[in-house]
C-alpha positions in Angstrom: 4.1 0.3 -21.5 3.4 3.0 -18.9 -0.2 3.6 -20.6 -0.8 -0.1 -20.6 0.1 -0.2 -16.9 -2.2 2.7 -15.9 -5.1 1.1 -17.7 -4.6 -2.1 -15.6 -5.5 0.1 -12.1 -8.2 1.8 -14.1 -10.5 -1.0 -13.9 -10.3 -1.0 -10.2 -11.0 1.9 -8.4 -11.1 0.4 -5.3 -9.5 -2.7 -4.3 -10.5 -5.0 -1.6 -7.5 -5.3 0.9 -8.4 -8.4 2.9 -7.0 -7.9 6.6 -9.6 -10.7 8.3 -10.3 -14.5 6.3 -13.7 -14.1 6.8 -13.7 -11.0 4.7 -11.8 -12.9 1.7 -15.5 -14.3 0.7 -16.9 -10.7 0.5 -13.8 -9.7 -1.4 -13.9 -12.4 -3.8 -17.9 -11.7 -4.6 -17.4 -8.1 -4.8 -17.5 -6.6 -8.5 -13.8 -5.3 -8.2 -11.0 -7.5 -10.4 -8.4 -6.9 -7.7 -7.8 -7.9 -4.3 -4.8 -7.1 -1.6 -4.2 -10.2 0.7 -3.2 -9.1 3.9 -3.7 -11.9 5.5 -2.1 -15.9 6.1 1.1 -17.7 7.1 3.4 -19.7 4.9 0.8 -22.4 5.6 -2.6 -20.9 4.6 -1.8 -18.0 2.0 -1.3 -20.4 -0.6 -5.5 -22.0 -0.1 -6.6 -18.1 0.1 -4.8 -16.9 -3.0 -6.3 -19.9 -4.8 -9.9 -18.9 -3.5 -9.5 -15.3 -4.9 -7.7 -16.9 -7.9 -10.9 -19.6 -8.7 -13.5 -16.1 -8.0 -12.1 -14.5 -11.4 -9.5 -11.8 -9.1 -6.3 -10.8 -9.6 -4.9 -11.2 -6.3 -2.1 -9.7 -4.5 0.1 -10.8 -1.4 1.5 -8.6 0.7 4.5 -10.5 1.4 5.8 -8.5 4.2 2.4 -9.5 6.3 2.7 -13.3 5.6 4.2 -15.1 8.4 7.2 -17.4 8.1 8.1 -16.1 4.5 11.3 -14.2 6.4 13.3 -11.5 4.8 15.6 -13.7 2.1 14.8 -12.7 -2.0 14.0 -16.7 -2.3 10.7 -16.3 -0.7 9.3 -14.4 -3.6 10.8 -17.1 -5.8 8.8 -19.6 -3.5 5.0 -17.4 -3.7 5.6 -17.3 -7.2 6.1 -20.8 -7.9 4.1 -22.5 -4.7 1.3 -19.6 -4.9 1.1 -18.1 -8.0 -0.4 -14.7 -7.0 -1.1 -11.8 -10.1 1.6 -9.9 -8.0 2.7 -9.5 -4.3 3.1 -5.9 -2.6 5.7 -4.8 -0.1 7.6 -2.0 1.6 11.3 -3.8 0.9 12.2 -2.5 -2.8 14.6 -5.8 -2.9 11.6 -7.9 -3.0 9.9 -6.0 -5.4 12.8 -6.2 -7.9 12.9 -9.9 -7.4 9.1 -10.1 -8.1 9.8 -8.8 -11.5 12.0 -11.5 -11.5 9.9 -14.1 -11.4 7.0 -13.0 -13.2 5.2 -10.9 -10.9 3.8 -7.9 -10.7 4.9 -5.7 -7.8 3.8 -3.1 -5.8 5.9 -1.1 -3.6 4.1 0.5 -0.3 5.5 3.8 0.7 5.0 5.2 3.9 4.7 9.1 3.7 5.1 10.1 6.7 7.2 13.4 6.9 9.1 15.0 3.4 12.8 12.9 4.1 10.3 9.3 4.1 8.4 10.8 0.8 12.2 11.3 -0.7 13.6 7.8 0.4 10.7 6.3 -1.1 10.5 8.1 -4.6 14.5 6.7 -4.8 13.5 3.4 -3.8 11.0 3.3 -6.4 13.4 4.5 -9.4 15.5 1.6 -8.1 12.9 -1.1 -7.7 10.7 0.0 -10.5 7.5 -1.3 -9.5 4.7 -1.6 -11.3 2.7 0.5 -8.9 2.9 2.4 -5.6 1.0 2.3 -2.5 1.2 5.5 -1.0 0.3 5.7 3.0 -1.3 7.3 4.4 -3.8 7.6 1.5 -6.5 10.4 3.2 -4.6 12.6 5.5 -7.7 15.2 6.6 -9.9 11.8 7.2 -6.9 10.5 9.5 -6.8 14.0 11.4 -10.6 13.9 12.1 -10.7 10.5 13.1 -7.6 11.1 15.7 -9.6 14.8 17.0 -12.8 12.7 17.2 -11.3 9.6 19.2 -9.0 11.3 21.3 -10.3 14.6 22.1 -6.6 16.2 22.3 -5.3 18.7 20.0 -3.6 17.0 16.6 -1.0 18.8 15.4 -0.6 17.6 11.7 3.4 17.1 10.2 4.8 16.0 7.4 4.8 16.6 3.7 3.8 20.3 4.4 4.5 22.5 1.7 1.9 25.2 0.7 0.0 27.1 2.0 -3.1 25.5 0.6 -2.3 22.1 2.5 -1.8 24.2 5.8 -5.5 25.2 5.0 -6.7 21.5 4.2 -5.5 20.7 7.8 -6.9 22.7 9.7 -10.1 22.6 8.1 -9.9 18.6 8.5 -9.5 19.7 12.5 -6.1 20.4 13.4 -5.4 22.7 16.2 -1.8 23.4 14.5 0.5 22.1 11.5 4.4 21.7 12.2 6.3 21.7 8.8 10.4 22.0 8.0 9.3 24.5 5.1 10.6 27.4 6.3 9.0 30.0 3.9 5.8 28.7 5.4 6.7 29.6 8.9 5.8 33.3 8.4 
């Protein structure tokens, strides 16, 4: 099952992840088969899920984004049965078991955002067992560059620093200095 899972995210290298309604047109006429909803309320994510749904994508709702859905496990009973996304995404590993559920594919978002977060969120995902993970953020060095290039201040880049080589990948991406809780690397 694992190989038949891959080969699902294979035929999408890069997926849409609609954040504005006007881009959901764009999204849908794109060449990509899958597309992250970001956007709607309990009152309009059901019309843009059909609209991806009726362009030929398999569309996917972050649930924790859509307003008035709340925080109880029936709301993915409700998207699934009301909406009928291809799967929903979402940073509460309770939902994503309950997607499962009900037919769902699910995708559990991980914030990676120092080594303890990175451990929390490889046990929440043995316990949920998604079908696929979300890691943020996705491109570090770009992140670094943009923050040197906007702000003009030193970045110091932290978190899930653990070779040397990713000391060196910093630094080159412009950070005046890396903090890190691996102590053989503070030598």
């Amino acid at each position: 099952m694992k190989r038949d899972v891959h080969q699902y995210w294979q035929a999408s290298k890069i997926i849409p992840a609609v954040r504005k309604p006007e881009d959901l047109e764009e999204a849908c006429q794109s060449a990509w088969p899958i597309v992250f909803l970001l956007i709607g309320d309990l009152m309009s994510a059901e019309g843009y899920i059909k609209q991806a749904l009726e362009a030929g994508k398999r569309v996917f709702l972050h649930v924790d984004f859509i307003s008035g859905l709340g925080g109880d496990p029936v709301v993915i009973k409700y998207v699934a049965e009301r909406f009928g996304p291809t799967g929903i995404i979402s940073t509460k590993s309770h939902f994503v078991k309950h997607a499962k559920k009900h037919g769902l594919m699910a995708i559990q978002r991980v914030f990676t955002i120092d080594t303890s977060a990175l451990e929390h969120g490889i046990q929440n995902i043995a316990q949920s067992q998604p079908d696929a993970v979300e890691v943020m953020p996705g491109l570090l060095p770009k992140v670094i560059n943009k923050l040197g290039t906007s702000t003009r201040l030193p970045i110091i880049a932290g978190g899930l620093i653990q070779e040397r080589s990713e000391i060196e990948a910093a630094w080159q991406a412009g950070a005046s200095a890396v903090s890190m809780g691996a102590k053989q690397l503070w030598v």
